[in-house]
C-alpha positions as CSV (number, residue, x, y, z in Angstrom):
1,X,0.0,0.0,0.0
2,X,1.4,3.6,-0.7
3,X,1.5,5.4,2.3
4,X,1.0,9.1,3.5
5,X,1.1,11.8,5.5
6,X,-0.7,14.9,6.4
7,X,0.6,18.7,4.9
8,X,-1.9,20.6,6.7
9,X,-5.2,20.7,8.9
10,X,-7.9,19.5,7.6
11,X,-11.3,18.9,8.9
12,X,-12.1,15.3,10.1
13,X,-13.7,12.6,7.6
14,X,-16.4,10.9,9.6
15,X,-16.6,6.9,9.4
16,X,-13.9,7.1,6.4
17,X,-10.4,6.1,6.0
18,X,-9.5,9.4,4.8
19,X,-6.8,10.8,4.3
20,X,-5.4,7.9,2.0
21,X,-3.6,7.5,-1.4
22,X,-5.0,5.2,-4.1
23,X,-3.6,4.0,-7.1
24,X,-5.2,4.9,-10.2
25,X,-6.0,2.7,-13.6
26,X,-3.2,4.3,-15.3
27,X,-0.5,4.0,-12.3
28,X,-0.9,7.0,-11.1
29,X,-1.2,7.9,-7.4
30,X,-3.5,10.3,-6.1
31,X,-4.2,12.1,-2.3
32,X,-7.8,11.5,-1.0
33,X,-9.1,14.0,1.5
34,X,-11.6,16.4,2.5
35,X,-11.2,20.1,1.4
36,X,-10.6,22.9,3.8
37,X,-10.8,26.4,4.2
38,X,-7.1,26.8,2.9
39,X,-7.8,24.8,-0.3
40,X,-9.8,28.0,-1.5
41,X,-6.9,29.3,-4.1
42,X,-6.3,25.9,-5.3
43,X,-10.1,25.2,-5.7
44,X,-10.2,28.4,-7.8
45,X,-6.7,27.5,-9.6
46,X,-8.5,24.0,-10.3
47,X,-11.4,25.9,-12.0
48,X,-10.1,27.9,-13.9
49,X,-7.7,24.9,-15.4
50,X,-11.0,23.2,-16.9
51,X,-11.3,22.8,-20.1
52,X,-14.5,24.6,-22.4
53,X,-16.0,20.8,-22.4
54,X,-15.3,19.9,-18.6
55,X,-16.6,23.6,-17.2
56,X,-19.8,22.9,-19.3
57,X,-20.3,19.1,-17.8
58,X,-19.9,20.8,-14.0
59,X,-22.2,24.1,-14.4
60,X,-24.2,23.8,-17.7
61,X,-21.8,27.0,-18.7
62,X,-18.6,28.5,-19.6
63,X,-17.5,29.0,-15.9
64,X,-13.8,29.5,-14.7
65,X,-13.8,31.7,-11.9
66,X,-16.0,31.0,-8.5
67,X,-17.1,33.9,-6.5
68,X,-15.8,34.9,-3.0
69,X,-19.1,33.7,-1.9
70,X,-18.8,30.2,-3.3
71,X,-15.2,29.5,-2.4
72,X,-16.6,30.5,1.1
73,X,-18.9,27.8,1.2
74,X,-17.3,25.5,-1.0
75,X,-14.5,25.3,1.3
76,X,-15.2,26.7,4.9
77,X,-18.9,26.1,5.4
78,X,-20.0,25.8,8.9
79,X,-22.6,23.1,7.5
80,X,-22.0,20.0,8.1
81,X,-23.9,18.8,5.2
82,X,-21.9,20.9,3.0
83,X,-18.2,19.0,2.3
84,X,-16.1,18.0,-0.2
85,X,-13.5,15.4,-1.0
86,X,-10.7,16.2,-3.2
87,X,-7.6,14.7,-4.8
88,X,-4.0,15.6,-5.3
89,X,-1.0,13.9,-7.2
90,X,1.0,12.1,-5.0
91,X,4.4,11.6,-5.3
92,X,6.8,10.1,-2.8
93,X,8.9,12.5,-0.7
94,X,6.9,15.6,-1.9
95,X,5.2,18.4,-0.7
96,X,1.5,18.2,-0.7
97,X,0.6,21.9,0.1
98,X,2.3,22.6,-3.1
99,X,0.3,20.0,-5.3
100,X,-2.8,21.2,-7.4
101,X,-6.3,19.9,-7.1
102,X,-6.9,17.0,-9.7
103,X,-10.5,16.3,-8.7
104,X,-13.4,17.2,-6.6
105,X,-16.7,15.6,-5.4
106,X,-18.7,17.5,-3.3
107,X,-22.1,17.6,-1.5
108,X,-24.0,21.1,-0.7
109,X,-27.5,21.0,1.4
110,X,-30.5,21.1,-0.8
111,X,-32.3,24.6,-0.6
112,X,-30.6,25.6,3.3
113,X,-32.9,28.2,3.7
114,X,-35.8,26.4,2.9
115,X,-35.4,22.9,4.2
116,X,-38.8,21.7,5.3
117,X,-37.0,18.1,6.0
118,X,-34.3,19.3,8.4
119,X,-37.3,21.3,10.2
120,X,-39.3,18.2,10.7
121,X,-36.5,15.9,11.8
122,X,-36.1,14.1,8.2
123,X,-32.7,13.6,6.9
124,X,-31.8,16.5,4.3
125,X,-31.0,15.7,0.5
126,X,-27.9,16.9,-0.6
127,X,-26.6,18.3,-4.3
128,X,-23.6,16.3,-5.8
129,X,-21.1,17.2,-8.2
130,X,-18.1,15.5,-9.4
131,X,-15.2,16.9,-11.6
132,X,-11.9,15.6,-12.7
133,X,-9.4,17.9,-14.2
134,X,-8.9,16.8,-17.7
135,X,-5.6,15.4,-17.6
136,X,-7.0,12.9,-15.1
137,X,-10.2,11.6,-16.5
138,X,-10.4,8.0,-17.6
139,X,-8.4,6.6,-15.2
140,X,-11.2,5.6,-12.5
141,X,-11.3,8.7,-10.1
142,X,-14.3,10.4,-10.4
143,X,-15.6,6.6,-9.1
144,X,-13.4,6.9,-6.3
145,X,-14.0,10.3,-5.9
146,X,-17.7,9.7,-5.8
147,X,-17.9,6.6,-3.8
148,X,-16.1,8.4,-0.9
149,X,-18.7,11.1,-1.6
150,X,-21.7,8.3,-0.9
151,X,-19.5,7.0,2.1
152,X,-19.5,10.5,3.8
153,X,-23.3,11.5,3.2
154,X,-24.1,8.3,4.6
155,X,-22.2,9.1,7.5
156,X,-23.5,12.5,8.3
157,X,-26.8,11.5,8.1
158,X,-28.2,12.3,4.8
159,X,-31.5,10.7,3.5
160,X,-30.2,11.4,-0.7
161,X,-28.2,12.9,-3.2
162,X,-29.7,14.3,-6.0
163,X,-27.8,16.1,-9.5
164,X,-28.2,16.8,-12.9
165,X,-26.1,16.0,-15.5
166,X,-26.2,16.5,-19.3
167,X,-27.7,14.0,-21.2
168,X,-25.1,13.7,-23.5
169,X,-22.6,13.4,-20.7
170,X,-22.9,9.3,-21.1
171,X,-19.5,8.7,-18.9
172,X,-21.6,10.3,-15.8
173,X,-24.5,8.9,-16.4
174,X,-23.2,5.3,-16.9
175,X,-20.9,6.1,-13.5
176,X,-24.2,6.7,-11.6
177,X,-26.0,3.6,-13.1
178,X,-23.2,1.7,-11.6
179,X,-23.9,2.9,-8.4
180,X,-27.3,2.6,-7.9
181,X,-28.8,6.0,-9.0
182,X,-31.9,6.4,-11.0
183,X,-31.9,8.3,-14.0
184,X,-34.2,9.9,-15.6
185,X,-34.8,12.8,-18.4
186,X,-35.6,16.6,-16.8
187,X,-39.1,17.2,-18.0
188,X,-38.1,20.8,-18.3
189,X,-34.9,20.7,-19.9
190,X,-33.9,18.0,-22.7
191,X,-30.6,18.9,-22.1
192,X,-30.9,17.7,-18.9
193,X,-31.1,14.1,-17.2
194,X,-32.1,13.7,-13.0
195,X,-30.2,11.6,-10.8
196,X,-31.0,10.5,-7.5
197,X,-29.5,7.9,-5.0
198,X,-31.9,7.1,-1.9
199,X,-29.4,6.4,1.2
């Protein structure tokens, strides 16, 4: 097993195994953990590396810069329900806090403001994304990425995840398949297909 070690704080996985390195398809090693509040630069560095095609697959539009708001709550949210888990190239013997982002999956409440379930006692539903930065696609992370994702919602007591994807993004939406999410077409948006994973 490869080991590792820790560059910086970061805030706790709960019933995980994280921080840990995996070995990718291709040989490849990459750093699993959760994101925190000092990942905020390399979150935005990580954005605005995406390609036209991978920025459309994440927000449906030609986005490369995240607002101060968003890296706020992307990265420092005082939600537990709002987290992350990211990777980073590993390489024995070097420095971590100087290591880019490769990939993100991340989990934000579901409306926060207007959460009828967490004011009844019901476990929240929580929005998922996942994106790999181009030069790492294909190579199995976004499934390790994700399934860490599952792992941690589970943990914290979430009743779903819900996303979107677009319909012509059939990597995703086979990914999803895989893992037990239904699928379906967004009634107002072609473009669009639903998923949903009941935990």
């Amino acid at each position: 097993m490869v080991p590792y070690y820790r560059s910086h704080p970061e805030p706790p996985a709960i019933g995980s195994g994280l921080p840990r390195v995996v070995r990718l398809r291709d040989g490849r090693s990459c750093h699993i953990r959760m994101i925190a509040a000092s990942d905020a630069d390399r979150l935005q560095q990580f954005v605005r590396g995406l390609s036209e095609a991978s920025a459309q697959q994440r927000f449906f539009a030609s986005v490369h810069e995240l607002s101060a708001a968003q890296l706020a709550r992307f990265t420092a949210s005082p939600d537990p329900m709002d987290f992350a888990v990211i990777a980073q190239p590993f390489r024995e013997g070097a420095d971590l806090s100087s290591e880019p982002i490769t990939g993100t999956a991340r989990c934000l409440r579901a409306n926060p403001w207007h959460d009828r379930r967490s004011l009844s006692g019901e476990a929240p539903e929580l929005e998922f994304a996942v994106t790999i930065a181009d030069a790492w696609q294909q190579a199995g992370l976004g499934r390790l990425l994700l399934c860490e994702l599952i792992n941690q919602a589970r943990a914290r007591g979430a009743g779903a995840l819900i996303g979107e994807a677009l319909s012509e993004n059939v990597r995703m939406l086979d990914l999803v398949r895989q893992l037990g999410f239904t699928v379906r077409s967004d009634p107002s948006d072609a473009r669009s297909t639903l998923l949903r994973l009941q935990l």
